[in-house]
N, C-alpha and C positions, 0 to 999 in steps of 0.2 A: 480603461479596464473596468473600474467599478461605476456604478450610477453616481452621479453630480446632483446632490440635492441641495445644494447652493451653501452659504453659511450659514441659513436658519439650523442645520445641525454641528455644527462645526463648533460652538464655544459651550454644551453642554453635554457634561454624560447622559449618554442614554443606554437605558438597561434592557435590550432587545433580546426576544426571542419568537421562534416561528414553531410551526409545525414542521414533522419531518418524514416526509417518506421515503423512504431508505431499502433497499436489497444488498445485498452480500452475498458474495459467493466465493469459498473458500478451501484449498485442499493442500492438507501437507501430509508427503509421501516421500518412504524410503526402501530404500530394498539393500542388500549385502549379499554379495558373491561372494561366496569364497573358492576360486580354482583351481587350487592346491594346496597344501601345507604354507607354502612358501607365497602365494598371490592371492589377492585381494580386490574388489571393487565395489565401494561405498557411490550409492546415488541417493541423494536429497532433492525434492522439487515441490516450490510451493507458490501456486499462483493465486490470486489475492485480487477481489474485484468489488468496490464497494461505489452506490453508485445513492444520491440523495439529493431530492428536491425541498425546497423550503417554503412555505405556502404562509398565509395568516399569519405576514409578520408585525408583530405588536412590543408596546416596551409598556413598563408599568407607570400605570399615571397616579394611582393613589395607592400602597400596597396594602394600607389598614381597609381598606372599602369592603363591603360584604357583596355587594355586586360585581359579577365579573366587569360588564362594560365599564364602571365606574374604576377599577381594579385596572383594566388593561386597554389600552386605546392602542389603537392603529398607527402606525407610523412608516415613515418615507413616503407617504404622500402618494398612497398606491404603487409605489414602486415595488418590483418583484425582487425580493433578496440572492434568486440562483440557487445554483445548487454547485454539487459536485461529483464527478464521475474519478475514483481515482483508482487505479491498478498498477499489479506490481508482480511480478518473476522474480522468484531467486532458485539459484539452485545448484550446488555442489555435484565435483565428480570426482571422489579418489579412488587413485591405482596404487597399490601396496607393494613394493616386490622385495621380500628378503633374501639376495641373491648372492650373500654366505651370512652363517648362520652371527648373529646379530647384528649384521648390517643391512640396511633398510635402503629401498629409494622410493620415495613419495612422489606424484606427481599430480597435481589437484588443477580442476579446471573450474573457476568458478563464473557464474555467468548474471546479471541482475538487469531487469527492463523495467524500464513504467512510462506508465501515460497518462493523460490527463485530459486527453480530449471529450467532447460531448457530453457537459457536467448538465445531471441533472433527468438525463435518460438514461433508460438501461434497455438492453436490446442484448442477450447472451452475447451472439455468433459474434455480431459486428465487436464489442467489447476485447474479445477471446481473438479476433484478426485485430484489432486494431494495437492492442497487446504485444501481438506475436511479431509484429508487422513494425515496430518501433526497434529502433537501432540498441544492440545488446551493449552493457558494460562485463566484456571479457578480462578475466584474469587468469595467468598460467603460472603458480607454484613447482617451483621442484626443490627437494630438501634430499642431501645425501646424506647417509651418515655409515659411517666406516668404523666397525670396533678392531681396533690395536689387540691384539693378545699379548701379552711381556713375556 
């Protein structure tokens, strides 16, 4: 998974950081029906695309130094630190139906995806299919509730 920079890194803290080029792309949306007195339908949907390369990675060699080079040196040994491409769907659907009067049935359909492929590039379409195109975690709620009159 990660680069192998042998044990020369391995028995000391290093305080690394890189540049970051980074895009986002991001939208949450809802909307409410209401189609009678008595029914209802709530949608929520929010897809989530963030996608960052890491470039000029360096960890600090002297932090008092007034010189940057002196200040910050290069590290991993030319090795490229990666990046990350990470996306995410969620998004709710409730049906409302009070089908006598204080009794309710709910039925909510909630659905959540992500992905992780292709860290480091950003490309919209292929992102937004590669997203879409990734296997859903589906949930189905139902809640009754029934008022008793005495």
């Amino acid at each position: 998974m990660g680069a192998d920079f042998g044990s020369a890194f391995s028995d000391t803290t290093h305080y690394t950081f890189a540049r970051l080029d980074q895009d986002l792309v991001q939208l949450t949306a809802r909307a409410n029906v209401t189609l009678s007195p008595t029914l209802s339908l709530q949608l929520y949907a929010q897809p989530f695309i963030a996608v960052g390369d890491f470039t000029d990675w360096r960890e600090i060699a002297d932090p008092y130094a007034r010189a940057y080079d002196a200040r910050y040196a290069p590290y991993g040994g030319g090795a490229d630190p990666g990046g990350f491409n990470s996306k995410q769907f969620n998004s709710n659907v409730v049906f409302r139906w009070e089908y006598r009067p204080g009794s309710v049935l709910f039925v909510v359909w909630q659905q959540g995806r992500a992905d992780a492929r292709n860290p480091g590039t950003f490309d919209m379409g292929r992102d937004v299919r590669s997203l879409f195109g990734t296997h859903p975690d589906n949930t189905v709620l139902l809640k009754l509730s029934y008022w008793f009159n005495p």
